[in-house]
N, C-alpha and C positions, 0 to 999 in steps of 0.2 A: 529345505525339502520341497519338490514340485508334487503337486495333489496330483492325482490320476483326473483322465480326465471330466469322468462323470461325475467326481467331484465340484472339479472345477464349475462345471455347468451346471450344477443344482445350487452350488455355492452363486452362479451368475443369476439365476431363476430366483434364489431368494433374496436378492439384494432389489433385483429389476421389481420385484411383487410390493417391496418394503418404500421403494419411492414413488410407486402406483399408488399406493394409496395413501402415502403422506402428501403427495400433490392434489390428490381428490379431497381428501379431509381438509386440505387449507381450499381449496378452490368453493365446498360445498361448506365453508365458515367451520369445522369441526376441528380442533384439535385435541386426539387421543379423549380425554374423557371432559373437554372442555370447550364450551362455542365461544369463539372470537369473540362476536358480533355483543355478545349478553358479560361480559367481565363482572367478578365481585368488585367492588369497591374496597380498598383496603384502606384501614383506617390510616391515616396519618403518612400516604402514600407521597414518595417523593418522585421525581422524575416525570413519566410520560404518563398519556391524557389518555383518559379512558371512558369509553366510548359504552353504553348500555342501553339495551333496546326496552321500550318498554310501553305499556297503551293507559292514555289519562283514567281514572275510574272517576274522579270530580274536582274540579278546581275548589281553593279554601278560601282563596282571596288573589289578590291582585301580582303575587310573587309567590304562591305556594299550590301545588296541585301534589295531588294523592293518585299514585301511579301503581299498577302490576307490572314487574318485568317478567319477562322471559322464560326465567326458572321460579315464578309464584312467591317471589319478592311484592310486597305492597310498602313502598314507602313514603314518605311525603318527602317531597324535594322543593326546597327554598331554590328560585333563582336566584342564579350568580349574581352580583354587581350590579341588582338594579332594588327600589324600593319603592314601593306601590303604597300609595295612603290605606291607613288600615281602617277595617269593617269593626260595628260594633262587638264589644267581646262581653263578657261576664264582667260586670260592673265599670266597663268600659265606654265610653261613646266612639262611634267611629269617628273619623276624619274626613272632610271636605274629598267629596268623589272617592272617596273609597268602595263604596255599591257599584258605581259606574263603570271603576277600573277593573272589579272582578267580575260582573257584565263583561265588560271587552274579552279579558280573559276565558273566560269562557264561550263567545263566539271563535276565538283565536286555536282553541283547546276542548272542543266539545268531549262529552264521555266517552268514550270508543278511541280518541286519536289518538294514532302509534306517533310515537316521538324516539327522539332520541336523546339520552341524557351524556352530557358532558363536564369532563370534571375539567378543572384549573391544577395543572402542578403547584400553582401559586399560592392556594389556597388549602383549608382544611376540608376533610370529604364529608363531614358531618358539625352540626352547628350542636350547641348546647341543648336542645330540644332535640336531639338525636335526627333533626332531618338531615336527607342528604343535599349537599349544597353541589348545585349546578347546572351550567347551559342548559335549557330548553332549547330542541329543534324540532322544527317539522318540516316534512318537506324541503328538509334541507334548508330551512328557514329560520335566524336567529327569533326564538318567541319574543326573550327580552326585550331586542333592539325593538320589535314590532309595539309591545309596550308603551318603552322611552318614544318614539316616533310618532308612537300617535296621544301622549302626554299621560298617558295613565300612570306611568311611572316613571322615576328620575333615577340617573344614573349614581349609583349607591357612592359615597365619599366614605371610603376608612383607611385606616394607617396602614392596612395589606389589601392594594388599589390590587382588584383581578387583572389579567392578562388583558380585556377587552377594555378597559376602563377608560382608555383615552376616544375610543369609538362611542362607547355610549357616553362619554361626556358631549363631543361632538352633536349627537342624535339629540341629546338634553336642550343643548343651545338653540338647535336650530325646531325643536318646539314651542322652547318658550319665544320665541321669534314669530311663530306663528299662530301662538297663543291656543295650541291646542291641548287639548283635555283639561285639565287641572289647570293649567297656565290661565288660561281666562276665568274658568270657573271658581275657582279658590284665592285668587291673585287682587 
């Protein structure tokens, strides 16, 4: 059966209106009742890398900063694949540069900086203390690598090596090469 034609054309007016603004909503990061740019994290997510925006409220130590996203999420996020000497804890002593390295961290990461979080398919989205485990960037900038590179932290060794792990082992070498942070001071 052929529609008449004013059919036809309101039938063509609502399909042209329906990718008007499916193309505006991906262009302006919105899709229908969800922003791109801000993803929930799903627990125990398998496949593709998900990407969440979010601004430091204070680093905890040399691989953990306490972050607000987007939609009023505050979580604490462990970096992926690297390990920073730890700070004194409750009945703890700290370890050799560990003050130091969450210093750096914190010039690196002051309160206020928007980051972006990054997960690993390779990996779990949350560690046993409920943080979220993942990339730090800024500015488009690995935080970790920056880190490992300037010796505050070593690239983390476990039986499920992240996606990046042959880089930051690389970045590891060639600090303790140059004996910086930890390398000299602790070594």
């Amino acid at each position: 059966m052929i529609a008449s034609k004013p059919v036809r054309l309101v039938s063509l007016a609502v399909v042209a209106l329906v990718v008007t603004l499916g193309v505006r909503g991906v262009v302006n990061g919105f899709a229908f009742d969800g922003d791109l740019l801000d993803s929930r994290p799903a627990p125990g997510a398998s496949g593709g890398v998900e990407r969440t925006s979010a601004v430091v409220a204070y680093v905890l130590d040399g691989d953990t900063v306490q972050v607000t996203t987007r939609d009023g999420r505050e979580p604490r996020v462990r970096f992926l694949g690297i390990s920073a000497p730890e700070i004194p804890h409750t009945g703890k002593p700290g370890e050799c540069y560990g003050q130091s390295a969450t210093r750096h961290l914190e010039q690196l990461l002051p309160a206020g900086a928007h980051v972006m979080l990054v997960s690993d398919p390779t990996q779990d989205d949350v560690d046993d203390y409920g943080r979220w485990l993942r990339y730090v960037q800024a500015s488009g900038h690995d935080v970790g690598a920056a880190q490992i590179r300037s010796g505050a932290a070593a690239a983390r060794d476990s039986s499920s090596p992240v996606s990046r792990h042959a880089t930051y082992a690389d970045l590891e070498r060639e600090a303790r090469d140059r004996a910086a942070g930890m390398w000299s001071a602790c070594h």
